[in-house]
C-alpha positions as CSV (number, residue, x, y, z in Angstrom):
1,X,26.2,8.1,4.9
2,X,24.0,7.4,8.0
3,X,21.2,5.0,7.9
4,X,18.5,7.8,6.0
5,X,20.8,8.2,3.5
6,X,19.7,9.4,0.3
7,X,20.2,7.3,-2.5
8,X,18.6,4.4,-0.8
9,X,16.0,6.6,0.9
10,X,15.5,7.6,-3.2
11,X,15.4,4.3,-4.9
12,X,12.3,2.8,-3.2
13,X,10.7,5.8,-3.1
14,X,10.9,6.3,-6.6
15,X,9.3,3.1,-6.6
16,X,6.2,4.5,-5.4
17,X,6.2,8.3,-6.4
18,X,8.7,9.7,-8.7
19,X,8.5,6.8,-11.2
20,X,4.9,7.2,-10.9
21,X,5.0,10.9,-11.9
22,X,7.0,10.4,-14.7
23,X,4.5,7.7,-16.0
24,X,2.0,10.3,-15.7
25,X,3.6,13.1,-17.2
26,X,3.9,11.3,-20.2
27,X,0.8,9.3,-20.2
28,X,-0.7,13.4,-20.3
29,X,0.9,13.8,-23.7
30,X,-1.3,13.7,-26.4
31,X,-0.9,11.0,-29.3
32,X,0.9,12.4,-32.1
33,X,-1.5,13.7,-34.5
34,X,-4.4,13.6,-32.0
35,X,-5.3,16.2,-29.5
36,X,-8.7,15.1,-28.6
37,X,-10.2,13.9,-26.0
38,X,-11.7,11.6,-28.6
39,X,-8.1,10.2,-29.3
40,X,-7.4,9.6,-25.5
41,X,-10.5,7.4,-25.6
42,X,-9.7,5.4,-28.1
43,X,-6.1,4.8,-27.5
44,X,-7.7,3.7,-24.2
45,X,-10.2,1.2,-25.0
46,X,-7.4,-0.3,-27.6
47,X,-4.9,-1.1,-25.3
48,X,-4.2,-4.2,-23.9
49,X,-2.6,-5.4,-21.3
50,X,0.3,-7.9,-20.9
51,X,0.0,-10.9,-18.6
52,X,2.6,-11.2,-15.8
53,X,5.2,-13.3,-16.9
54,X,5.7,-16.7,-15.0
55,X,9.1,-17.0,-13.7
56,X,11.4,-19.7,-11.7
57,X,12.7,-16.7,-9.9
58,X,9.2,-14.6,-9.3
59,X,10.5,-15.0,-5.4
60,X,13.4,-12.8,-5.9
61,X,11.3,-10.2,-7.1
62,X,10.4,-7.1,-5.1
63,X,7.6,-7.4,-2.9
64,X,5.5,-4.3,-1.7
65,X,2.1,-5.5,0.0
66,X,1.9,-8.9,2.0
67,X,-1.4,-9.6,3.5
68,X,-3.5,-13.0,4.5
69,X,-6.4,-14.6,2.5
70,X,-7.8,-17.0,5.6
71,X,-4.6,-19.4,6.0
72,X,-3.2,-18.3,2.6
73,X,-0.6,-15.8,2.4
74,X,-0.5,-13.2,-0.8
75,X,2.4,-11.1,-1.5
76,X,2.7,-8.7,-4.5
77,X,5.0,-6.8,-6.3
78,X,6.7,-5.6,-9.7
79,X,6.0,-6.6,-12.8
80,X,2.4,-8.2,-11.8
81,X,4.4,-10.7,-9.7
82,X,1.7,-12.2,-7.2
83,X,3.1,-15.0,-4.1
84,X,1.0,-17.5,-2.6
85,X,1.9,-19.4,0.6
86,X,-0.2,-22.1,1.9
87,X,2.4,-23.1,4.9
88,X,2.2,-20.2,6.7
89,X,5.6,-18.9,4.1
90,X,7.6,-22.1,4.0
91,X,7.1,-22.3,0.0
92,X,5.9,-20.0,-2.4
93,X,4.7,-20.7,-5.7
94,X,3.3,-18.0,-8.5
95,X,-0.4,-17.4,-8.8
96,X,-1.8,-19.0,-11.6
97,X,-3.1,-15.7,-14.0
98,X,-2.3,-12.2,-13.2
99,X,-3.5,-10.4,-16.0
100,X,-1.2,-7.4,-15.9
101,X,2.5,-7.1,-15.9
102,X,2.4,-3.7,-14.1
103,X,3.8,-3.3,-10.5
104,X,1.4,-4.2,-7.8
105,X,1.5,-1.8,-4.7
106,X,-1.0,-3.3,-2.2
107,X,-3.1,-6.1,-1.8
108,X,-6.6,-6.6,0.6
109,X,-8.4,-9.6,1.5
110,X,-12.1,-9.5,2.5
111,X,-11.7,-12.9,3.8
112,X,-10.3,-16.3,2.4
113,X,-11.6,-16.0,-1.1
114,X,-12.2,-12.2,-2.2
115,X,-9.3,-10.4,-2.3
116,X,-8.1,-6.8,-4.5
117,X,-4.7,-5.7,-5.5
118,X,-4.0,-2.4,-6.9
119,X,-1.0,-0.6,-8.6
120,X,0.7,1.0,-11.5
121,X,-1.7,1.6,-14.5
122,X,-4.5,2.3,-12.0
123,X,-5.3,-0.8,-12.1
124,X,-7.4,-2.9,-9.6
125,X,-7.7,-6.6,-10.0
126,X,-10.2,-8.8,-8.3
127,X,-9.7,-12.6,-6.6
128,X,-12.5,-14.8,-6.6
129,X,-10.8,-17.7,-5.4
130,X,-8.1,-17.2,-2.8
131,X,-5.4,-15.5,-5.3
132,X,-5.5,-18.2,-7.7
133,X,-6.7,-16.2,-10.4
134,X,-7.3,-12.3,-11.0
135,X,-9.2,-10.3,-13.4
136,X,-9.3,-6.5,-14.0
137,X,-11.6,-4.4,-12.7
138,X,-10.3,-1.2,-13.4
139,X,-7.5,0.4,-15.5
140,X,-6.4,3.7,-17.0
141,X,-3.4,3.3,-19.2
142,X,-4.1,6.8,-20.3
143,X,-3.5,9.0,-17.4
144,X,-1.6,5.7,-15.7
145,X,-2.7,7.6,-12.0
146,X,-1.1,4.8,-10.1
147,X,-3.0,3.7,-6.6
148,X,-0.9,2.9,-3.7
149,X,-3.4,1.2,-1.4
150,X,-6.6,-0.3,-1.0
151,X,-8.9,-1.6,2.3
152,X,-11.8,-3.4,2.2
153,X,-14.3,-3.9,5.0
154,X,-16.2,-6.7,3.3
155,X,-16.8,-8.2,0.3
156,X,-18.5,-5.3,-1.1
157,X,-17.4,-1.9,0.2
158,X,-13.9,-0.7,-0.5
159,X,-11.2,2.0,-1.0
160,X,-8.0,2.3,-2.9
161,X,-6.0,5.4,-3.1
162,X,-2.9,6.7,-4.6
163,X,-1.5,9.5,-6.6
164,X,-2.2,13.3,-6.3
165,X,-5.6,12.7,-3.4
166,X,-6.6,10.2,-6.0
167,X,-9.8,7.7,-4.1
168,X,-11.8,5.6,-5.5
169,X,-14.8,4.3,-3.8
170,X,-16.9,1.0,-4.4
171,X,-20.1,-0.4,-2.8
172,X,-20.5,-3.3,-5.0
173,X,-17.2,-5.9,-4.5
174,X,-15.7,-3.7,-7.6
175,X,-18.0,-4.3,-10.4
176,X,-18.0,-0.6,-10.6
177,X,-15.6,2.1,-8.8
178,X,-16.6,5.7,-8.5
179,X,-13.7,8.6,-7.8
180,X,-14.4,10.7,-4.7
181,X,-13.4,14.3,-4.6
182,X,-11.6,15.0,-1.1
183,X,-12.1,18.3,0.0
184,X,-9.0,20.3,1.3
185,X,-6.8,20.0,4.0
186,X,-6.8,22.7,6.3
187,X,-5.4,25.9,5.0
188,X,-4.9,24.5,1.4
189,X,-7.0,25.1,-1.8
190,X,-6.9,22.0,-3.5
191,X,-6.3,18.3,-2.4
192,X,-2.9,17.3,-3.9
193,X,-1.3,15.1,-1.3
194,X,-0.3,11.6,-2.0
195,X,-2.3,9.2,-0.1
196,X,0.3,6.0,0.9
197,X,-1.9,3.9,3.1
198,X,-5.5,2.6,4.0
199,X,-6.6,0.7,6.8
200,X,-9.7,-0.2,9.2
201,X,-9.6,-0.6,12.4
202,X,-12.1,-3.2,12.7
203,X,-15.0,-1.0,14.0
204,X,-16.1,0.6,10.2
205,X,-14.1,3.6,10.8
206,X,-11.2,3.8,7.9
207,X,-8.0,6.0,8.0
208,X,-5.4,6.9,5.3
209,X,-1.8,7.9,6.2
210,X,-0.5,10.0,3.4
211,X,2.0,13.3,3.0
212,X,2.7,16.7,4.9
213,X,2.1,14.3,8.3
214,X,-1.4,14.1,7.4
215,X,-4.0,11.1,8.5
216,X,-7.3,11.5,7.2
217,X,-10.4,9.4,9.0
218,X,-13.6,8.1,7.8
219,X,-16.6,7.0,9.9
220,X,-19.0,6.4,7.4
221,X,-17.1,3.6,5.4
222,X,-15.1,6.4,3.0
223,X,-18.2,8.8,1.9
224,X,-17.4,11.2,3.9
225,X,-13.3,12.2,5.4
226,X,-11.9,14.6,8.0
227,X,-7.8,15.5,8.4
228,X,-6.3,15.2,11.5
229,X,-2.8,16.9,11.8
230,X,-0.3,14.5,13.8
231,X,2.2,17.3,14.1
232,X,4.5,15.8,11.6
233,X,5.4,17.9,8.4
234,X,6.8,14.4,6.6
235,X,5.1,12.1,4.3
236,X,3.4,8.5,6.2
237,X,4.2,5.1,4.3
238,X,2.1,2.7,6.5
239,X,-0.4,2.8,9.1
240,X,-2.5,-0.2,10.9
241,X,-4.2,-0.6,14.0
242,X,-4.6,-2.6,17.0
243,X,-7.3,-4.7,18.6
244,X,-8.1,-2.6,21.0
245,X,-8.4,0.6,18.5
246,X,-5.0,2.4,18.9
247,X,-3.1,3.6,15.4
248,X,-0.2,3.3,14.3
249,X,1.5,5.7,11.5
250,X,5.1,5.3,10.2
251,X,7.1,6.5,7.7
252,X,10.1,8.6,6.7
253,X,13.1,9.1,9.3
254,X,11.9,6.4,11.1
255,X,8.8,8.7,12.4
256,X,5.9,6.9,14.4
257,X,3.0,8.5,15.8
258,X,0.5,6.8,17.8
259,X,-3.2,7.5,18.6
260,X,-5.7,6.1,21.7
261,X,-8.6,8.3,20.6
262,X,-9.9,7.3,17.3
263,X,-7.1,9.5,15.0
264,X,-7.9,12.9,17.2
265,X,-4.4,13.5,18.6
266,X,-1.3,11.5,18.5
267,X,1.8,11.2,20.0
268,X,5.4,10.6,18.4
269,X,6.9,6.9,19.3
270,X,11.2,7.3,19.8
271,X,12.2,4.2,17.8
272,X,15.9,4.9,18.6
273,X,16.1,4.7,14.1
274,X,16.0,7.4,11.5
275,X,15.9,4.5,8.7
276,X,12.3,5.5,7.2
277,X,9.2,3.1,8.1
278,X,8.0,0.9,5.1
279,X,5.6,-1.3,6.3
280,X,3.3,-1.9,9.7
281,X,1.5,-4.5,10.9
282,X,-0.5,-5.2,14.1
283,X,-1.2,-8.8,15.8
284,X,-1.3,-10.5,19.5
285,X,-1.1,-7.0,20.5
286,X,1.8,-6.6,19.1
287,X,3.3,-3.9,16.7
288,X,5.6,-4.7,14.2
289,X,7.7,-2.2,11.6
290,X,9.9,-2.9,9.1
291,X,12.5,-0.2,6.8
292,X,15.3,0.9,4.8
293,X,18.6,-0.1,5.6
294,X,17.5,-3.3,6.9
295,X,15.8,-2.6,10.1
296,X,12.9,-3.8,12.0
297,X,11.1,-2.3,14.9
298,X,9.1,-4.5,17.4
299,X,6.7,-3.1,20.1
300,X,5.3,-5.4,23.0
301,X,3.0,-2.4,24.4
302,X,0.7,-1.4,22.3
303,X,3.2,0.8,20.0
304,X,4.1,3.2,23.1
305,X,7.8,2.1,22.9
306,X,10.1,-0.1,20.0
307,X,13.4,-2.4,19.9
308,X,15.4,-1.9,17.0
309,X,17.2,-4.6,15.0
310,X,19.4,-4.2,11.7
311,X,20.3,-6.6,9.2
312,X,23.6,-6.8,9.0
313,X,23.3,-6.5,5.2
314,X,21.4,-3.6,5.3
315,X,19.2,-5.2,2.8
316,X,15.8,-2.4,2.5
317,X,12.7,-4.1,4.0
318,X,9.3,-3.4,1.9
319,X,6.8,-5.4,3.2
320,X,5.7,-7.8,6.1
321,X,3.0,-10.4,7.2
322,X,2.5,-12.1,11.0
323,X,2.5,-16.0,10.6
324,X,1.5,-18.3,13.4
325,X,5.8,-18.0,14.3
326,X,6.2,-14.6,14.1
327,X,6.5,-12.1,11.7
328,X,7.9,-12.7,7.5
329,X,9.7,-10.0,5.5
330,X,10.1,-9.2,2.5
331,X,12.6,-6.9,0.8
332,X,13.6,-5.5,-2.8
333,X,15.4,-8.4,-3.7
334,X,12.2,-10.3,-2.9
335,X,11.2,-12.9,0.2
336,X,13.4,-13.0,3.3
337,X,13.9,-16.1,4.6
């Protein structure tokens, strides 16, 4: 098979989408005996969640979402596994409580202290204290509308985002989170799409890269979103952007678009890869992608051109973070050293 093959291209993204669907599917099904909406609420309020377990080999776990907290690295991932790093990612030790045992899909720092992940369940959790410790803020085990990603552009104003155009808005550091109804892309009826990724670019604007080659913008800190077609038909995993305001989209095949004009047109990137972009991140003005079938893209110029580098392994890259000596990945079978 060549490097998009399917059954890898399948098993991480099942990860983030198929699993997810069947979760919801039968999360819809009413409680035997109970059709009400009455029943829903109930069997709602009485669950409770499990804590993540603590494990000697929480490392080898999949990792989806790596960001910083100040000098503090935070990486999360399945089964409510959260990574702390202190030494720039020389060691790694488990975060004290995690609440959940769902998988975590993203994680967003305001600065060194408040931080959010988000994931499975719907649930958002909230760090007070540098990823020591998290609490819930949110979570519907009910309809178990999983949320992909989540930005924050201080301490109190924030977006996660996830299945089916699902957004949810807050203006208060979490303490309450309100849903916001999208309207529809061009063309369409209804929004549907899967939204994969948020990010900011520093100046308030936010952006989400999400299916059908779609990035929508914000320039009002989320109230209010426009689409912008990139002329891609495919579904976005990752997006980030530079210093000096140019965007970066990637995702499947190994497509990357670029914009210089705030998200109004962009430009497709040749990476010279077809393995499908999982992650992006942006430092030193430098671009930096990582994939399936072990490879890594690296751009010196602003994202207008990439080298390409495969493992020899072909282990599938997830997630990565910039540390003072580069960049660190991370993987399905958990940290890359």
């Amino acid at each position: 098979m060549n490097a998009f093959s399917t059954p890898r291209r399948v098993r991480f993204f099942a990860t983030r989408i198929a699993a997810c669907c069947a979760a919801l599917c039968a999360s819809l099904a009413p409680a035997a005996g109970d059709t009400s909406v009455h029943g829903a609420a109930a069997a709602a309020a009485a669950f409770v969640p499990r804590p993540a377990v603590r494990s000697a080999f929480a490392e080898r776990s999949m990792i989806l979402d790596a960001t910083r907290a100040g000098p503090r690295l935070v990486a999360v991932g399945e089964r409510g596994v959260v990574l702390l790093s202190d030494d720039d990612g020389a060691h790694w030790r488990q975060a004290g409580k995690v609440p959940v045992d769902a998988t975590l899909t993203a994680v967003s720092f305001a600065d060194a202290r408040e931080g959010w992940a988000v994931g499975h369940l719907g649930v958002i959790l909230h760090s007070a204290d540098g990823g020591e410790t998290w609490s819930v803020q949110r979570i519907d085990p009910v309809e178990d509308r999983p949320l992909f990603a989540v930005a924050f552009t201080d301490a109190r104003n924030g977006v996660a985002v996830g299945l089916w155009s699902l957004m949810l808005r807050t203006r208060d550091g979490g303490r309450t989170w309100e849903a916001a109804e999208l309207p529809p892309p061009p063309g369409d009826t209804r929004a549907d799409a899967n939204l994969m990724s948020v990010f900011g670019d520093g100046e308030g604007r936010l952006f989400i890269a999400g299916e059908r080659g779609l990035v929508l913008r914000s320039l009002d800190g989320g109230a209010t979103w426009s689409y912008h077609p990139t002329g891609y038909r495919g579904t976005f995993w990752s997006g980030t952007a530079l210093a000096d305001g140019t965007l970066i989209v990637g995702g499947l095949r190994g497509s990357v678009y670029r914009s210089t004009d705030n998200g109004e047109h962009w430009q497709r990137v040749e990476t010279g890869s077809q393995s499908s972009v999982t992650d992006l991140v942006a430092f030193d003005g430098r671009v930096h992608a990582v994939g399936l079938d072990g490879v890594s893209l690296d751009s010196r110029d602003g994202g207008a051109s990439f080298a390409v580098e495969r493992r020899a392994d072909r282990l599938s890259l997830t997630a990565a973070v910039a540390t003072a000596g580069g960049v660190l990945h991370f993987s399905r079978a958990g940290l890359v050293r």
